[in-house]
N, C-alpha and C positions, 0 to 999 in steps of 0.2 A: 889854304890847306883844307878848309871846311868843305870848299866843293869839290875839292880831289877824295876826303872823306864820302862825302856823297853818292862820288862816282865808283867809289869803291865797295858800296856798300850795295852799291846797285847791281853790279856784276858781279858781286858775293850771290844776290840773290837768284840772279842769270844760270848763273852757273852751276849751283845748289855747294860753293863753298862756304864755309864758316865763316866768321870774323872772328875773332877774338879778342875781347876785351881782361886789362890786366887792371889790378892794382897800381898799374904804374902812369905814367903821366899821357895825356890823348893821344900826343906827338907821338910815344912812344908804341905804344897803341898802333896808330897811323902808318909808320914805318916798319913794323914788324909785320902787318895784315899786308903792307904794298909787299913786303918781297915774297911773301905765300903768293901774293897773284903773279908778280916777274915769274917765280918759280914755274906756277902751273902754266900762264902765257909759255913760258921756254921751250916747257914738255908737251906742250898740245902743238904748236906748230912746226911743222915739219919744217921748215926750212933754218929755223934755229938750233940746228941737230947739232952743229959742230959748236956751240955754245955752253962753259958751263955753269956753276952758278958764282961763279965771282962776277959773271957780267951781271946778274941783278943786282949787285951792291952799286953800280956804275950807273943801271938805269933809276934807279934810287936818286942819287947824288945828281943824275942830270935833271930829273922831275922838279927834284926840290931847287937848284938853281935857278930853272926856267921858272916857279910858283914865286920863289921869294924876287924876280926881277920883273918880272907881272905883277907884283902886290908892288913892288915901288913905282913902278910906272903909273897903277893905278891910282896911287896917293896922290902921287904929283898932278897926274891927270883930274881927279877928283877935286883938289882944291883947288885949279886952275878954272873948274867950270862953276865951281863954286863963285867965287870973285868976278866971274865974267858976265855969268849970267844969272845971278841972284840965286839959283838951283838952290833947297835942301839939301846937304850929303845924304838925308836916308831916301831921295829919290833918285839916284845913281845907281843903279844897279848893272854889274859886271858878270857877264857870265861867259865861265872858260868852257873850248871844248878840249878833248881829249882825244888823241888817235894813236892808233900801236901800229907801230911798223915793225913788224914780222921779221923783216928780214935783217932789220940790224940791230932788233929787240931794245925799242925805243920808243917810250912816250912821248908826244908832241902834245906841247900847250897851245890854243890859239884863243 
């Protein structure tokens, strides 16, 4: 979730939107700034016109599916290299990338 924070924070600054930070918990944080950018993603591209924003709630829930099934692979993967090949865990380093498909207003994890 930290690097999808990252990446949100980065295209907060691309873009010249806000983040916004609450009193409330990171996560919470986190999911409320993703759907201002579903939002704006929706409205800037023309081919998401007949979209409306109940589908950010959807890209929402698939992001985070795909992040939390990433982060267990990555554990599993992480401790398997760990035991195999004597590795540190803090020299593992995993890094996701991000793509928005426009047209069926969907983030892709890789």
């Amino acid at each position: 979730m930290q690097q999808w924070k990252a990446y949100l924070l980065s295209e907060f600054t691309v873009y010249g939107l806000d983040y916004n930070e609450t009193d409330s918990s990171e996560d919470f944080d986190i999911k409320t700034n993703s759907l201002v950018y579903f939002g704006w993603l929706r409205r800037t591209f023309q081919s998401t016109n007949n979209m409306d924003k109940s589908r950010d709630d959807v890209v929402w829930i698939m992001l985070e599916r795909q992040l939390r099934e990433l982060a267990k692979k990555a554990e599993k993967g992480s401790a398997n290299l760990v035991s195999k090949m004597c590795f540190d865990e803090r020299q593992i380093q995993i890094i996701l990338n991000f793509s928005y498909d426009d047209e069926q207003h969907i983030i892709y994890v890789s």
